[in-house]
mmCIF file of the N, C-alpha and C atoms, coordinates in Angstrom:
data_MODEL
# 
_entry.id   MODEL 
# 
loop_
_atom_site.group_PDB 
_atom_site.id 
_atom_site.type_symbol 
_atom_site.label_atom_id 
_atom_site.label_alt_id 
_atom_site.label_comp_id 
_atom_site.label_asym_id 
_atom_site.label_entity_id 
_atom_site.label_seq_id 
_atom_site.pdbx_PDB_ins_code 
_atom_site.Cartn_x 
_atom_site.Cartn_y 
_atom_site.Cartn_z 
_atom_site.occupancy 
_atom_site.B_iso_or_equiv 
_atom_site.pdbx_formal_charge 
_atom_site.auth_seq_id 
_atom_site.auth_comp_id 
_atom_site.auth_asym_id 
_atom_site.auth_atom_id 
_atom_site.pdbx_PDB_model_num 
ATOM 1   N N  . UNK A 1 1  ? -2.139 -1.609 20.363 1.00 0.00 ? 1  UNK A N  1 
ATOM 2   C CA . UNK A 1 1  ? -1.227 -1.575 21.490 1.00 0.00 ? 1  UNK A CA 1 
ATOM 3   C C  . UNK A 1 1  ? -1.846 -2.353 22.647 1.00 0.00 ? 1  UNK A C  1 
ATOM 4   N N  . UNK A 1 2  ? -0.997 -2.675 23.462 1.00 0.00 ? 2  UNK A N  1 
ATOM 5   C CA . UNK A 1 2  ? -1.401 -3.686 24.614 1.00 0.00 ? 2  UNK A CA 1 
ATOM 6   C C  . UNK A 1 2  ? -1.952 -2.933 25.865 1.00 0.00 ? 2  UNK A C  1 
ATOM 7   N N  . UNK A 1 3  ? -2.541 -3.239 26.744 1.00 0.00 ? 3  UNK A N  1 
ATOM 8   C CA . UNK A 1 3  ? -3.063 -2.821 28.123 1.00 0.00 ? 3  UNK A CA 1 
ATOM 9   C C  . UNK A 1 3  ? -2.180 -2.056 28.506 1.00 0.00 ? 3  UNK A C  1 
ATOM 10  N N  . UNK A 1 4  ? -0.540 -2.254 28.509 1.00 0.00 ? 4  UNK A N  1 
ATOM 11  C CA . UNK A 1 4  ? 0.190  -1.120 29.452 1.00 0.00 ? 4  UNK A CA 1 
ATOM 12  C C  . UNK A 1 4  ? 0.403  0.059  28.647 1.00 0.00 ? 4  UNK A C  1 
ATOM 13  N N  . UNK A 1 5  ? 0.317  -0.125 27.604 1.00 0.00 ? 5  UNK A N  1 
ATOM 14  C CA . UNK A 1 5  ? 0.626  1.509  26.955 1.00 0.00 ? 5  UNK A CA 1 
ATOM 15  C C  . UNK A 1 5  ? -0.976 2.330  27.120 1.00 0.00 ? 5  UNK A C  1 
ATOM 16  N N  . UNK A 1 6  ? -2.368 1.683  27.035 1.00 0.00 ? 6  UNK A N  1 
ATOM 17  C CA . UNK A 1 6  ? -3.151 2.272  27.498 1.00 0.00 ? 6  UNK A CA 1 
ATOM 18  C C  . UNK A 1 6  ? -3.396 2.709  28.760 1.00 0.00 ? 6  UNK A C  1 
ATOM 19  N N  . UNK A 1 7  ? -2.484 2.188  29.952 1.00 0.00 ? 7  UNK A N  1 
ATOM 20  C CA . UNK A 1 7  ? -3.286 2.207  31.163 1.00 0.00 ? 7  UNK A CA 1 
ATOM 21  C C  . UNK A 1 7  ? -1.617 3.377  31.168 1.00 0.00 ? 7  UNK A C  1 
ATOM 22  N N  . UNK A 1 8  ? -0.549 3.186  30.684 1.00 0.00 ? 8  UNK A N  1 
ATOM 23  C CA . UNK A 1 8  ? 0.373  4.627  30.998 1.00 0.00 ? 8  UNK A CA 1 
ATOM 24  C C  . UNK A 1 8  ? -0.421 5.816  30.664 1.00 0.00 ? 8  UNK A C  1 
ATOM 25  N N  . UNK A 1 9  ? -1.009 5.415  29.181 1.00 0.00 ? 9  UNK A N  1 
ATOM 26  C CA . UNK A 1 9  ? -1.582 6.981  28.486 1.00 0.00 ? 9  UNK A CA 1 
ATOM 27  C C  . UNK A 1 9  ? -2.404 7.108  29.533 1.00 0.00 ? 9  UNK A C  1 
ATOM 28  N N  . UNK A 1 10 ? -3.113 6.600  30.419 1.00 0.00 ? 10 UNK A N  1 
ATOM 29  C CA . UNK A 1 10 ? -4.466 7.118  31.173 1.00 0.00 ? 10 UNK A CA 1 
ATOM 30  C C  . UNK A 1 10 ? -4.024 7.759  32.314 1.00 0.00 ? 10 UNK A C  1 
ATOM 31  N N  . UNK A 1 11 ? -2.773 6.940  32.708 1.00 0.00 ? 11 UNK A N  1 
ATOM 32  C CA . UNK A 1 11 ? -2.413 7.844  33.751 1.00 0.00 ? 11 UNK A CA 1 
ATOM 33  C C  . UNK A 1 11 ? -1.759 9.145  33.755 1.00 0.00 ? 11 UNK A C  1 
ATOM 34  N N  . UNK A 1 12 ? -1.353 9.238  32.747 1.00 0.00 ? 12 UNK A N  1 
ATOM 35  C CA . UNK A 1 12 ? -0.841 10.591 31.791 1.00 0.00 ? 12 UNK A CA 1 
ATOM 36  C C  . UNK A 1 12 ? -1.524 11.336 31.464 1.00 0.00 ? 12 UNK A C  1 
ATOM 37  N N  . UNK A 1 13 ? -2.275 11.088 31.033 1.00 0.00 ? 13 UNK A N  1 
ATOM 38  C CA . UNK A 1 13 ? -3.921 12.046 30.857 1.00 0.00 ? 13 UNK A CA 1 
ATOM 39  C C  . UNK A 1 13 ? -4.267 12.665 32.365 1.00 0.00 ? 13 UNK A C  1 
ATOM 40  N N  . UNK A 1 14 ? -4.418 11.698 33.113 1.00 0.00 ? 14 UNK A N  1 
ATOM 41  C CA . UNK A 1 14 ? -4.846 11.753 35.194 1.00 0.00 ? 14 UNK A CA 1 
ATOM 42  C C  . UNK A 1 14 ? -3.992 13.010 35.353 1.00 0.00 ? 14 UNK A C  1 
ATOM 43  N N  . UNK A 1 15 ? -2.587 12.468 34.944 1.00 0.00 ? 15 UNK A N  1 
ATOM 44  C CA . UNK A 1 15 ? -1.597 14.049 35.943 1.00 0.00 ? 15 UNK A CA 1 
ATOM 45  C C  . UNK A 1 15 ? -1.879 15.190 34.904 1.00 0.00 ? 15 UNK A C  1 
ATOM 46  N N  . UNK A 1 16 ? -2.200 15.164 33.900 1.00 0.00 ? 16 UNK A N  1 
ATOM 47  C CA . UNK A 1 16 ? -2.072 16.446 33.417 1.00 0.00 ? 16 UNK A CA 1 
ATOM 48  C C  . UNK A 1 16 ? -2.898 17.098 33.538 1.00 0.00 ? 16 UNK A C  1 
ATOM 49  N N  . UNK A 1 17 ? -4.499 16.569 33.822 1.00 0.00 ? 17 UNK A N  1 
ATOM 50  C CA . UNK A 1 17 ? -5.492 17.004 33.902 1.00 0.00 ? 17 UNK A CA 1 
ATOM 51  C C  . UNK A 1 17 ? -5.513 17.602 35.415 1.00 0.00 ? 17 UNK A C  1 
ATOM 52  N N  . UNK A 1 18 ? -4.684 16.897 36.272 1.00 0.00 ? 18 UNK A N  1 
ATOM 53  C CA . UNK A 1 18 ? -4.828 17.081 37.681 1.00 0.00 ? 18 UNK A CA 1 
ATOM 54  C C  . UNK A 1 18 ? -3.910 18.395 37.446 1.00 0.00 ? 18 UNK A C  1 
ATOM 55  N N  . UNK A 1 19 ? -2.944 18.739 36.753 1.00 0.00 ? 19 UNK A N  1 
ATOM 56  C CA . UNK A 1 19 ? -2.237 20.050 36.886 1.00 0.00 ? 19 UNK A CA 1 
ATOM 57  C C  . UNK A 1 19 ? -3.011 21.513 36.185 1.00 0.00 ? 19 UNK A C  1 
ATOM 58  N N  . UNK A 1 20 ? -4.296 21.396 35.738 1.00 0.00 ? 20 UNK A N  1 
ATOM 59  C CA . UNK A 1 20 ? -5.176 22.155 34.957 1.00 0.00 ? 20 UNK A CA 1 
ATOM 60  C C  . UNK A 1 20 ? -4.215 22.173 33.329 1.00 0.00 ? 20 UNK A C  1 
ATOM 61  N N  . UNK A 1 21 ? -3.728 21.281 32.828 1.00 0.00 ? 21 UNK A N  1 
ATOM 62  C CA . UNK A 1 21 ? -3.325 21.593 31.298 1.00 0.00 ? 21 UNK A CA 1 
ATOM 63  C C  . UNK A 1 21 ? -4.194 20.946 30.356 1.00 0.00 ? 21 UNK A C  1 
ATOM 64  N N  . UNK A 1 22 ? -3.824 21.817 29.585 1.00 0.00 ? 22 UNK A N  1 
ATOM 65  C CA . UNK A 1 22 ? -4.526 21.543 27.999 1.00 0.00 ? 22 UNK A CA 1 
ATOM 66  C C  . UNK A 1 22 ? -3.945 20.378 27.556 1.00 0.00 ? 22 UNK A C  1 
ATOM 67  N N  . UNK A 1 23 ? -4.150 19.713 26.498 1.00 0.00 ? 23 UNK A N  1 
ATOM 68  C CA . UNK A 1 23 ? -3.144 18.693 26.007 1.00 0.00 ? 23 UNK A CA 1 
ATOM 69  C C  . UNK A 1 23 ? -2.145 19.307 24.890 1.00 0.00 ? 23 UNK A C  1 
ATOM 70  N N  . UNK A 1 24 ? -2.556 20.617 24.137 1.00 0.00 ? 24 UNK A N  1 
ATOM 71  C CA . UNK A 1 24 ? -2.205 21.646 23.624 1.00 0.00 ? 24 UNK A CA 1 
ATOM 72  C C  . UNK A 1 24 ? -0.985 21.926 24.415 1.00 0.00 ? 24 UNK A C  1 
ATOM 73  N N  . UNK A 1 25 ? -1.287 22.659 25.644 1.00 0.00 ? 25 UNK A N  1 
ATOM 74  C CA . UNK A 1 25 ? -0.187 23.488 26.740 1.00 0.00 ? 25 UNK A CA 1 
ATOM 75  C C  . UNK A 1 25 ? 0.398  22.480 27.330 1.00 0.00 ? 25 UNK A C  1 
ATOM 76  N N  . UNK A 1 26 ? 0.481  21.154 27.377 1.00 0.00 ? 26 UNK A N  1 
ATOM 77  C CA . UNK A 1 26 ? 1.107  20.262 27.671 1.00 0.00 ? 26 UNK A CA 1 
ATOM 78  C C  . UNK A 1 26 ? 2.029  19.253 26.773 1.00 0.00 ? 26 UNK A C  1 
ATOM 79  N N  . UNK A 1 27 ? 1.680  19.184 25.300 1.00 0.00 ? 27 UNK A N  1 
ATOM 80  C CA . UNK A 1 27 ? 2.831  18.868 24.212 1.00 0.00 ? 27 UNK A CA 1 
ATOM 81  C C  . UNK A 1 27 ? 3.779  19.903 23.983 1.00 0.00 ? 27 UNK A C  1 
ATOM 82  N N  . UNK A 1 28 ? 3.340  21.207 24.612 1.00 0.00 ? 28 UNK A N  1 
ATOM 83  C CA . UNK A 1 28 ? 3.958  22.193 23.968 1.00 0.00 ? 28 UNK A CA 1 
ATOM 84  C C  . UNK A 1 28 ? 5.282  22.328 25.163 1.00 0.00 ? 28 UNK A C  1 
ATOM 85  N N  . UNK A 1 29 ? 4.862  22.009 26.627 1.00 0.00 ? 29 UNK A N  1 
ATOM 86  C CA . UNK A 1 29 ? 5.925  21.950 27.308 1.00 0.00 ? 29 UNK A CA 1 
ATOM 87  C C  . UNK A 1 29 ? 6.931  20.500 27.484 1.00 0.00 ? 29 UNK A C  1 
ATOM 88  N N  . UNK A 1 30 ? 6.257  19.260 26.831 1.00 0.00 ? 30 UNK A N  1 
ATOM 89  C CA . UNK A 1 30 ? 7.065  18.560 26.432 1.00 0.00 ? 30 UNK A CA 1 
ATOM 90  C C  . UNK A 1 30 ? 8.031  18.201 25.002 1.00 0.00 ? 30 UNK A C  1 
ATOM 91  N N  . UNK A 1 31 ? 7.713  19.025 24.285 1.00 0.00 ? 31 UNK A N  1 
ATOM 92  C CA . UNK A 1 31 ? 8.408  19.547 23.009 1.00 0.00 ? 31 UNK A CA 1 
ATOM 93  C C  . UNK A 1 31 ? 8.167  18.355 22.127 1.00 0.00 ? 31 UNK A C  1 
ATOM 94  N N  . UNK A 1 32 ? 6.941  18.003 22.269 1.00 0.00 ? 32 UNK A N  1 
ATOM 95  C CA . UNK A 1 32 ? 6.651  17.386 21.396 1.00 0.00 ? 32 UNK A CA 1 
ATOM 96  C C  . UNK A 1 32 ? 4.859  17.495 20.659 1.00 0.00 ? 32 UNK A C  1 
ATOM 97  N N  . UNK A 1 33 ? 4.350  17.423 19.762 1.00 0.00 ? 33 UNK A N  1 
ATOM 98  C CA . UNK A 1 33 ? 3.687  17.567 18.451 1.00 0.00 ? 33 UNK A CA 1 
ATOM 99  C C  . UNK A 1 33 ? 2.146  16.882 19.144 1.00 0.00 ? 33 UNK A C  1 
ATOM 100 N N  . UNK A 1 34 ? 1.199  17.887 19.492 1.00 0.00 ? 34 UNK A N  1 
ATOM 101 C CA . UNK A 1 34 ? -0.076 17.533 20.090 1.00 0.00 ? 34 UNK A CA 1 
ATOM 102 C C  . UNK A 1 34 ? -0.545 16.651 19.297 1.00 0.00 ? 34 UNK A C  1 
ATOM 103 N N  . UNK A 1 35 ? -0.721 16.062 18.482 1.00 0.00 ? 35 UNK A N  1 
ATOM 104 C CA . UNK A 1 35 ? -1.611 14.813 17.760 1.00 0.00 ? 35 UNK A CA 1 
ATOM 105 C C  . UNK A 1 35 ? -0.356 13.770 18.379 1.00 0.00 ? 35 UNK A C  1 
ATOM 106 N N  . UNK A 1 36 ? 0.978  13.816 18.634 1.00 0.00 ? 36 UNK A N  1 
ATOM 107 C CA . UNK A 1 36 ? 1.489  12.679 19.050 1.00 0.00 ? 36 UNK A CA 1 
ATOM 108 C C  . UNK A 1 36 ? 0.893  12.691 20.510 1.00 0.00 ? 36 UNK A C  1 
ATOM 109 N N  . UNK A 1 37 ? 1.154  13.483 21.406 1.00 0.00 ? 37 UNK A N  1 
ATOM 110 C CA . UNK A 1 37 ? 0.279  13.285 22.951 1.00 0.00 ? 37 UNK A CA 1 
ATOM 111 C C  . UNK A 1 37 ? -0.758 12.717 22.903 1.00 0.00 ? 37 UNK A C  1 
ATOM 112 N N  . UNK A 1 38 ? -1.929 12.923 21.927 1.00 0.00 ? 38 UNK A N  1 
ATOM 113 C CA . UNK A 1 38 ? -3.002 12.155 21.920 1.00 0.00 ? 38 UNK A CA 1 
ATOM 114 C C  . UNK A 1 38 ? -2.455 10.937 21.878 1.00 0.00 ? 38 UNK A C  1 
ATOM 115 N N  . UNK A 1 39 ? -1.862 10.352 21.068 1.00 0.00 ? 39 UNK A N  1 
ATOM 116 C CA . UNK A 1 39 ? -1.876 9.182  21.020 1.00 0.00 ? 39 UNK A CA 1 
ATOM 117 C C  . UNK A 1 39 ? -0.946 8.667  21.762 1.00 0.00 ? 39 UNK A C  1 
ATOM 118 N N  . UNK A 1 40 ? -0.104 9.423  22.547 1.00 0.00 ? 40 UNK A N  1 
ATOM 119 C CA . UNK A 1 40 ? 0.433  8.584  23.721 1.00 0.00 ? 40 UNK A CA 1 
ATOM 120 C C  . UNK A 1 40 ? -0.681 8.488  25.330 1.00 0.00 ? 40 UNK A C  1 
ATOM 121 N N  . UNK A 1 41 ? -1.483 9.328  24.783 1.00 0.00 ? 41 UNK A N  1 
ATOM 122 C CA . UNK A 1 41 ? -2.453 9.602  26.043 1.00 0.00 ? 41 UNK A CA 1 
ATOM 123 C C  . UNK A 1 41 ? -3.531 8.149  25.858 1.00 0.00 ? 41 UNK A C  1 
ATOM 124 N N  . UNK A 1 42 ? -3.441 7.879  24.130 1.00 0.00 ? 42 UNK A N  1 
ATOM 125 C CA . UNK A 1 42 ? -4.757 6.936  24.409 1.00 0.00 ? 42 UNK A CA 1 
ATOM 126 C C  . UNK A 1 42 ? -4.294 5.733  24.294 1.00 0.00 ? 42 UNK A C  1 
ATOM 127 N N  . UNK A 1 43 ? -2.859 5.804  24.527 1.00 0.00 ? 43 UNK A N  1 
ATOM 128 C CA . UNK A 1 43 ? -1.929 4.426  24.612 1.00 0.00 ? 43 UNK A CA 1 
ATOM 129 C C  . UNK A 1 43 ? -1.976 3.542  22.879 1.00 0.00 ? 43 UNK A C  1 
ATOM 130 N N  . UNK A 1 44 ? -1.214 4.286  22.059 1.00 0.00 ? 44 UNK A N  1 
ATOM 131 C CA . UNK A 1 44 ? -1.384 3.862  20.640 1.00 0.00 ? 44 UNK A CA 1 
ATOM 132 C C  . UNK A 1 44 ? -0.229 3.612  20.366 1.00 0.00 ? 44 UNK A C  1 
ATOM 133 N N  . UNK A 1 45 ? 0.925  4.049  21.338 1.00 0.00 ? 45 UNK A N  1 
ATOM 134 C CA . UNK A 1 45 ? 2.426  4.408  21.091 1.00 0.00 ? 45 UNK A CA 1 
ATOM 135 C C  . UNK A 1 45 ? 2.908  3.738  22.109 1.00 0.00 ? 45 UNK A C  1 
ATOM 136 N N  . UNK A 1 46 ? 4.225  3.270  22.025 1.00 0.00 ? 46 UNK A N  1 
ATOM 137 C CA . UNK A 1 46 ? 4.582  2.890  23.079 1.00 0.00 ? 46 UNK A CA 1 
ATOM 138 C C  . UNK A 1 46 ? 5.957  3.966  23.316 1.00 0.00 ? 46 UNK A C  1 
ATOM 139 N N  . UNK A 1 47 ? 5.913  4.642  24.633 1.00 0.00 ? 47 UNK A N  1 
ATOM 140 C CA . UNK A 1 47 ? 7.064  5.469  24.680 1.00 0.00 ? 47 UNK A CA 1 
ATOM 141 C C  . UNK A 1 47 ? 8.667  4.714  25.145 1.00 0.00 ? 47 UNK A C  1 
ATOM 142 N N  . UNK A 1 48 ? 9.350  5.802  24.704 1.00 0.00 ? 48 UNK A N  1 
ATOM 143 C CA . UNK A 1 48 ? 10.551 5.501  24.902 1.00 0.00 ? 48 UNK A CA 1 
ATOM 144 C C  . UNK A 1 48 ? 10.535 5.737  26.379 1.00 0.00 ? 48 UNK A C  1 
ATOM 145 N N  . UNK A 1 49 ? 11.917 4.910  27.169 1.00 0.00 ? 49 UNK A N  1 
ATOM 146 C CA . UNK A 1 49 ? 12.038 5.883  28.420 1.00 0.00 ? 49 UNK A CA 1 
ATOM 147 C C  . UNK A 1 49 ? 12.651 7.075  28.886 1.00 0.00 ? 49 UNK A C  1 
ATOM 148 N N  . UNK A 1 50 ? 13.138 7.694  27.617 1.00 0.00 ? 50 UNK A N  1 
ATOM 149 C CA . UNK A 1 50 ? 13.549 8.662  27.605 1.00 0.00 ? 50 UNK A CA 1 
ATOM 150 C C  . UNK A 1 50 ? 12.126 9.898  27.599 1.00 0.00 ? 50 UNK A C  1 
ATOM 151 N N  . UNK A 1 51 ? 11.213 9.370  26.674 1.00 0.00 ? 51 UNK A N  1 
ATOM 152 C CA . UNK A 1 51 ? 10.237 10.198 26.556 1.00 0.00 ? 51 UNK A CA 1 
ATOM 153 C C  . UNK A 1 51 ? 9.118  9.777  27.435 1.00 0.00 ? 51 UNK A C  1 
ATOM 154 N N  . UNK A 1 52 ? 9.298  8.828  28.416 1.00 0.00 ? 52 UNK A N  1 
ATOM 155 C CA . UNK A 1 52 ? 8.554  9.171  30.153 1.00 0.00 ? 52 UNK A CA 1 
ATOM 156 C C  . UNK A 1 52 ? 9.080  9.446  31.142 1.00 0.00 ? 52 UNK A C  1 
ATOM 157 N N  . UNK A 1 53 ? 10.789 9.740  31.019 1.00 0.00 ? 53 UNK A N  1 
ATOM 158 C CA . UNK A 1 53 ? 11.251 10.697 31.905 1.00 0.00 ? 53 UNK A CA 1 
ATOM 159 C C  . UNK A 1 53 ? 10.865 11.775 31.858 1.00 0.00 ? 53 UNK A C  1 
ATOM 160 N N  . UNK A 1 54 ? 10.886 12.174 30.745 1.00 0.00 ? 54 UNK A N  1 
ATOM 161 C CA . UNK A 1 54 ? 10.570 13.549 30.205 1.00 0.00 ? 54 UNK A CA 1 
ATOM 162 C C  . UNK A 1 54 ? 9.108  14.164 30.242 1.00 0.00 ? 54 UNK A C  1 
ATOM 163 N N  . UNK A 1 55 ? 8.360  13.283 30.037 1.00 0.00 ? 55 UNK A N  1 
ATOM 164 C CA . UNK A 1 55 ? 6.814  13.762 30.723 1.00 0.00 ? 55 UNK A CA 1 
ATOM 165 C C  . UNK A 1 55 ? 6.338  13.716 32.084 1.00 0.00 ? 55 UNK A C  1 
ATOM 166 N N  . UNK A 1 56 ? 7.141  12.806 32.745 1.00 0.00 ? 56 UNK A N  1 
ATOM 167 C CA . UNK A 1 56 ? 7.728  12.988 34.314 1.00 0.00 ? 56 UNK A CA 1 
ATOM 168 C C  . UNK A 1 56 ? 8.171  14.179 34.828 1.00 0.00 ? 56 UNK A C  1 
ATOM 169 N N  . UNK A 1 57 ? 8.907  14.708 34.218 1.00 0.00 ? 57 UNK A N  1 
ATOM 170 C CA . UNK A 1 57 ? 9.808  15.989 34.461 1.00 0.00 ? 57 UNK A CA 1 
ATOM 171 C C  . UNK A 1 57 ? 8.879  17.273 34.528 1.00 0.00 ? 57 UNK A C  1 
ATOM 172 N N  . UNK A 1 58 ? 8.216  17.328 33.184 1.00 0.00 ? 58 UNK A N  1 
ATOM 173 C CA . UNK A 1 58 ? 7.175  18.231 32.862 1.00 0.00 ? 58 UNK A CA 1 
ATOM 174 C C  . UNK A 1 58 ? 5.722  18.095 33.724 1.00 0.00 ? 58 UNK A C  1 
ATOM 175 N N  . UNK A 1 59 ? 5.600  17.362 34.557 1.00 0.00 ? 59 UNK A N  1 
ATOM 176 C CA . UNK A 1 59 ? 4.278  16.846 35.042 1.00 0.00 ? 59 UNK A CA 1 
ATOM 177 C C  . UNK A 1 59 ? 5.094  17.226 36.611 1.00 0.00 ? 59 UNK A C  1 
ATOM 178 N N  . UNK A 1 60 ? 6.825  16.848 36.798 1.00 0.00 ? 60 UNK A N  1 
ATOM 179 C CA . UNK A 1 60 ? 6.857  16.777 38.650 1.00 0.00 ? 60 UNK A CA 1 
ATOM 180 C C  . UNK A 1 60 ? 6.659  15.954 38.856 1.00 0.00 ? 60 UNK A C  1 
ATOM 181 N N  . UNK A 1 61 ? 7.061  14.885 38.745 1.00 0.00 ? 61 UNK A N  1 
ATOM 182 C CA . UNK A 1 61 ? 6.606  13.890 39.281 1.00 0.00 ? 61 UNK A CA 1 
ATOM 183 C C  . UNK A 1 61 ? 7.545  12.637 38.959 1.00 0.00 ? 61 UNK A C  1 
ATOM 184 N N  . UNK A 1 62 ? 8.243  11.666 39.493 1.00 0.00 ? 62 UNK A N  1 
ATOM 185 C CA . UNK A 1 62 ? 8.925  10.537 39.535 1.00 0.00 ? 62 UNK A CA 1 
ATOM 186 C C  . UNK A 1 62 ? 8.057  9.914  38.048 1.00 0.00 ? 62 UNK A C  1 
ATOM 187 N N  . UNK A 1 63 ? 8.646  8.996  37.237 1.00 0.00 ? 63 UNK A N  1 
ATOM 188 C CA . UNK A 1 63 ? 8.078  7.820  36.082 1.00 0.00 ? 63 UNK A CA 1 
ATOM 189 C C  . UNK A 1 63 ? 7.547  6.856  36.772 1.00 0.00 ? 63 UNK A C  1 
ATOM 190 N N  . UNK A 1 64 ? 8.129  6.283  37.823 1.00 0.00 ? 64 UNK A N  1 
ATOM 191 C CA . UNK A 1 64 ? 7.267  5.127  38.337 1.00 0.00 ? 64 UNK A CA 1 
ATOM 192 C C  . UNK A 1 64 ? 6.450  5.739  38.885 1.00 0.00 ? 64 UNK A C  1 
ATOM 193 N N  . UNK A 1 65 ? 5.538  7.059  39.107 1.00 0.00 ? 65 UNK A N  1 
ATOM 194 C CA . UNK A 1 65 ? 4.368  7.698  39.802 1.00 0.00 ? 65 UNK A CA 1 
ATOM 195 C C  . UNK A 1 65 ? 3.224  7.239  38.423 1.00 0.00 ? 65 UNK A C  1 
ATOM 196 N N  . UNK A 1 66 ? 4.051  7.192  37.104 1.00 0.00 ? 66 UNK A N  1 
ATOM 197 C CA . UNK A 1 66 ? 3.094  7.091  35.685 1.00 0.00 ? 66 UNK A CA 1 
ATOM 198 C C  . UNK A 1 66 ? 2.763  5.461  35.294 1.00 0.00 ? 66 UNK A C  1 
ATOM 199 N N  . UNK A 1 67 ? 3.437  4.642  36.036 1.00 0.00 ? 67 UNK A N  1 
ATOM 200 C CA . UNK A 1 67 ? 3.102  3.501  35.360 1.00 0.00 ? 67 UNK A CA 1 
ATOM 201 C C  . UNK A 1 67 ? 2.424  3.121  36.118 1.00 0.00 ? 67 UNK A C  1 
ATOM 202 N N  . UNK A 1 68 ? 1.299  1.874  35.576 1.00 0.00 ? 68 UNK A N  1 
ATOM 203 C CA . UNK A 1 68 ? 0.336  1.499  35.889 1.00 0.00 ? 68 UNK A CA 1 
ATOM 204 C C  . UNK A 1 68 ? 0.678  0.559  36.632 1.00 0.00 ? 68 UNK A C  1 
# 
């Protein structure tokens, strides 16, 4: 994957960590499958924008607050 899907996952990693979550307690409130978070965290995936609204939502926070 290219620089922007790593530098989204990092910043995705930044807010969740900044909210005290697990990556566990944090796939689990985005309803999606903790080995996929990893790999949207280490930028392996490229998300839909449906599924960075949605980690937006779960985090509080605007999508353009997540992109790099």
């Amino acid at each position: 994957m290219g620089n922007l899907a790593k530098e989204l996952g990092k910043k995705i990693r930044q807010a969740r960590k900044a909210k005290g979550l697990s990556q566990d307690a944090f796939a689990l409130i985005c309803q999606v499958d903790r080995s996929y978070m990893g790999r949207i965290e280490r930028g392996e995936v490229n998300l839909t924008v449906q599924k960075l609204y949605q980690i937006a939502e779960s985090l509080g926070c605007e999508p353009v607050q997540l992109l790099p």
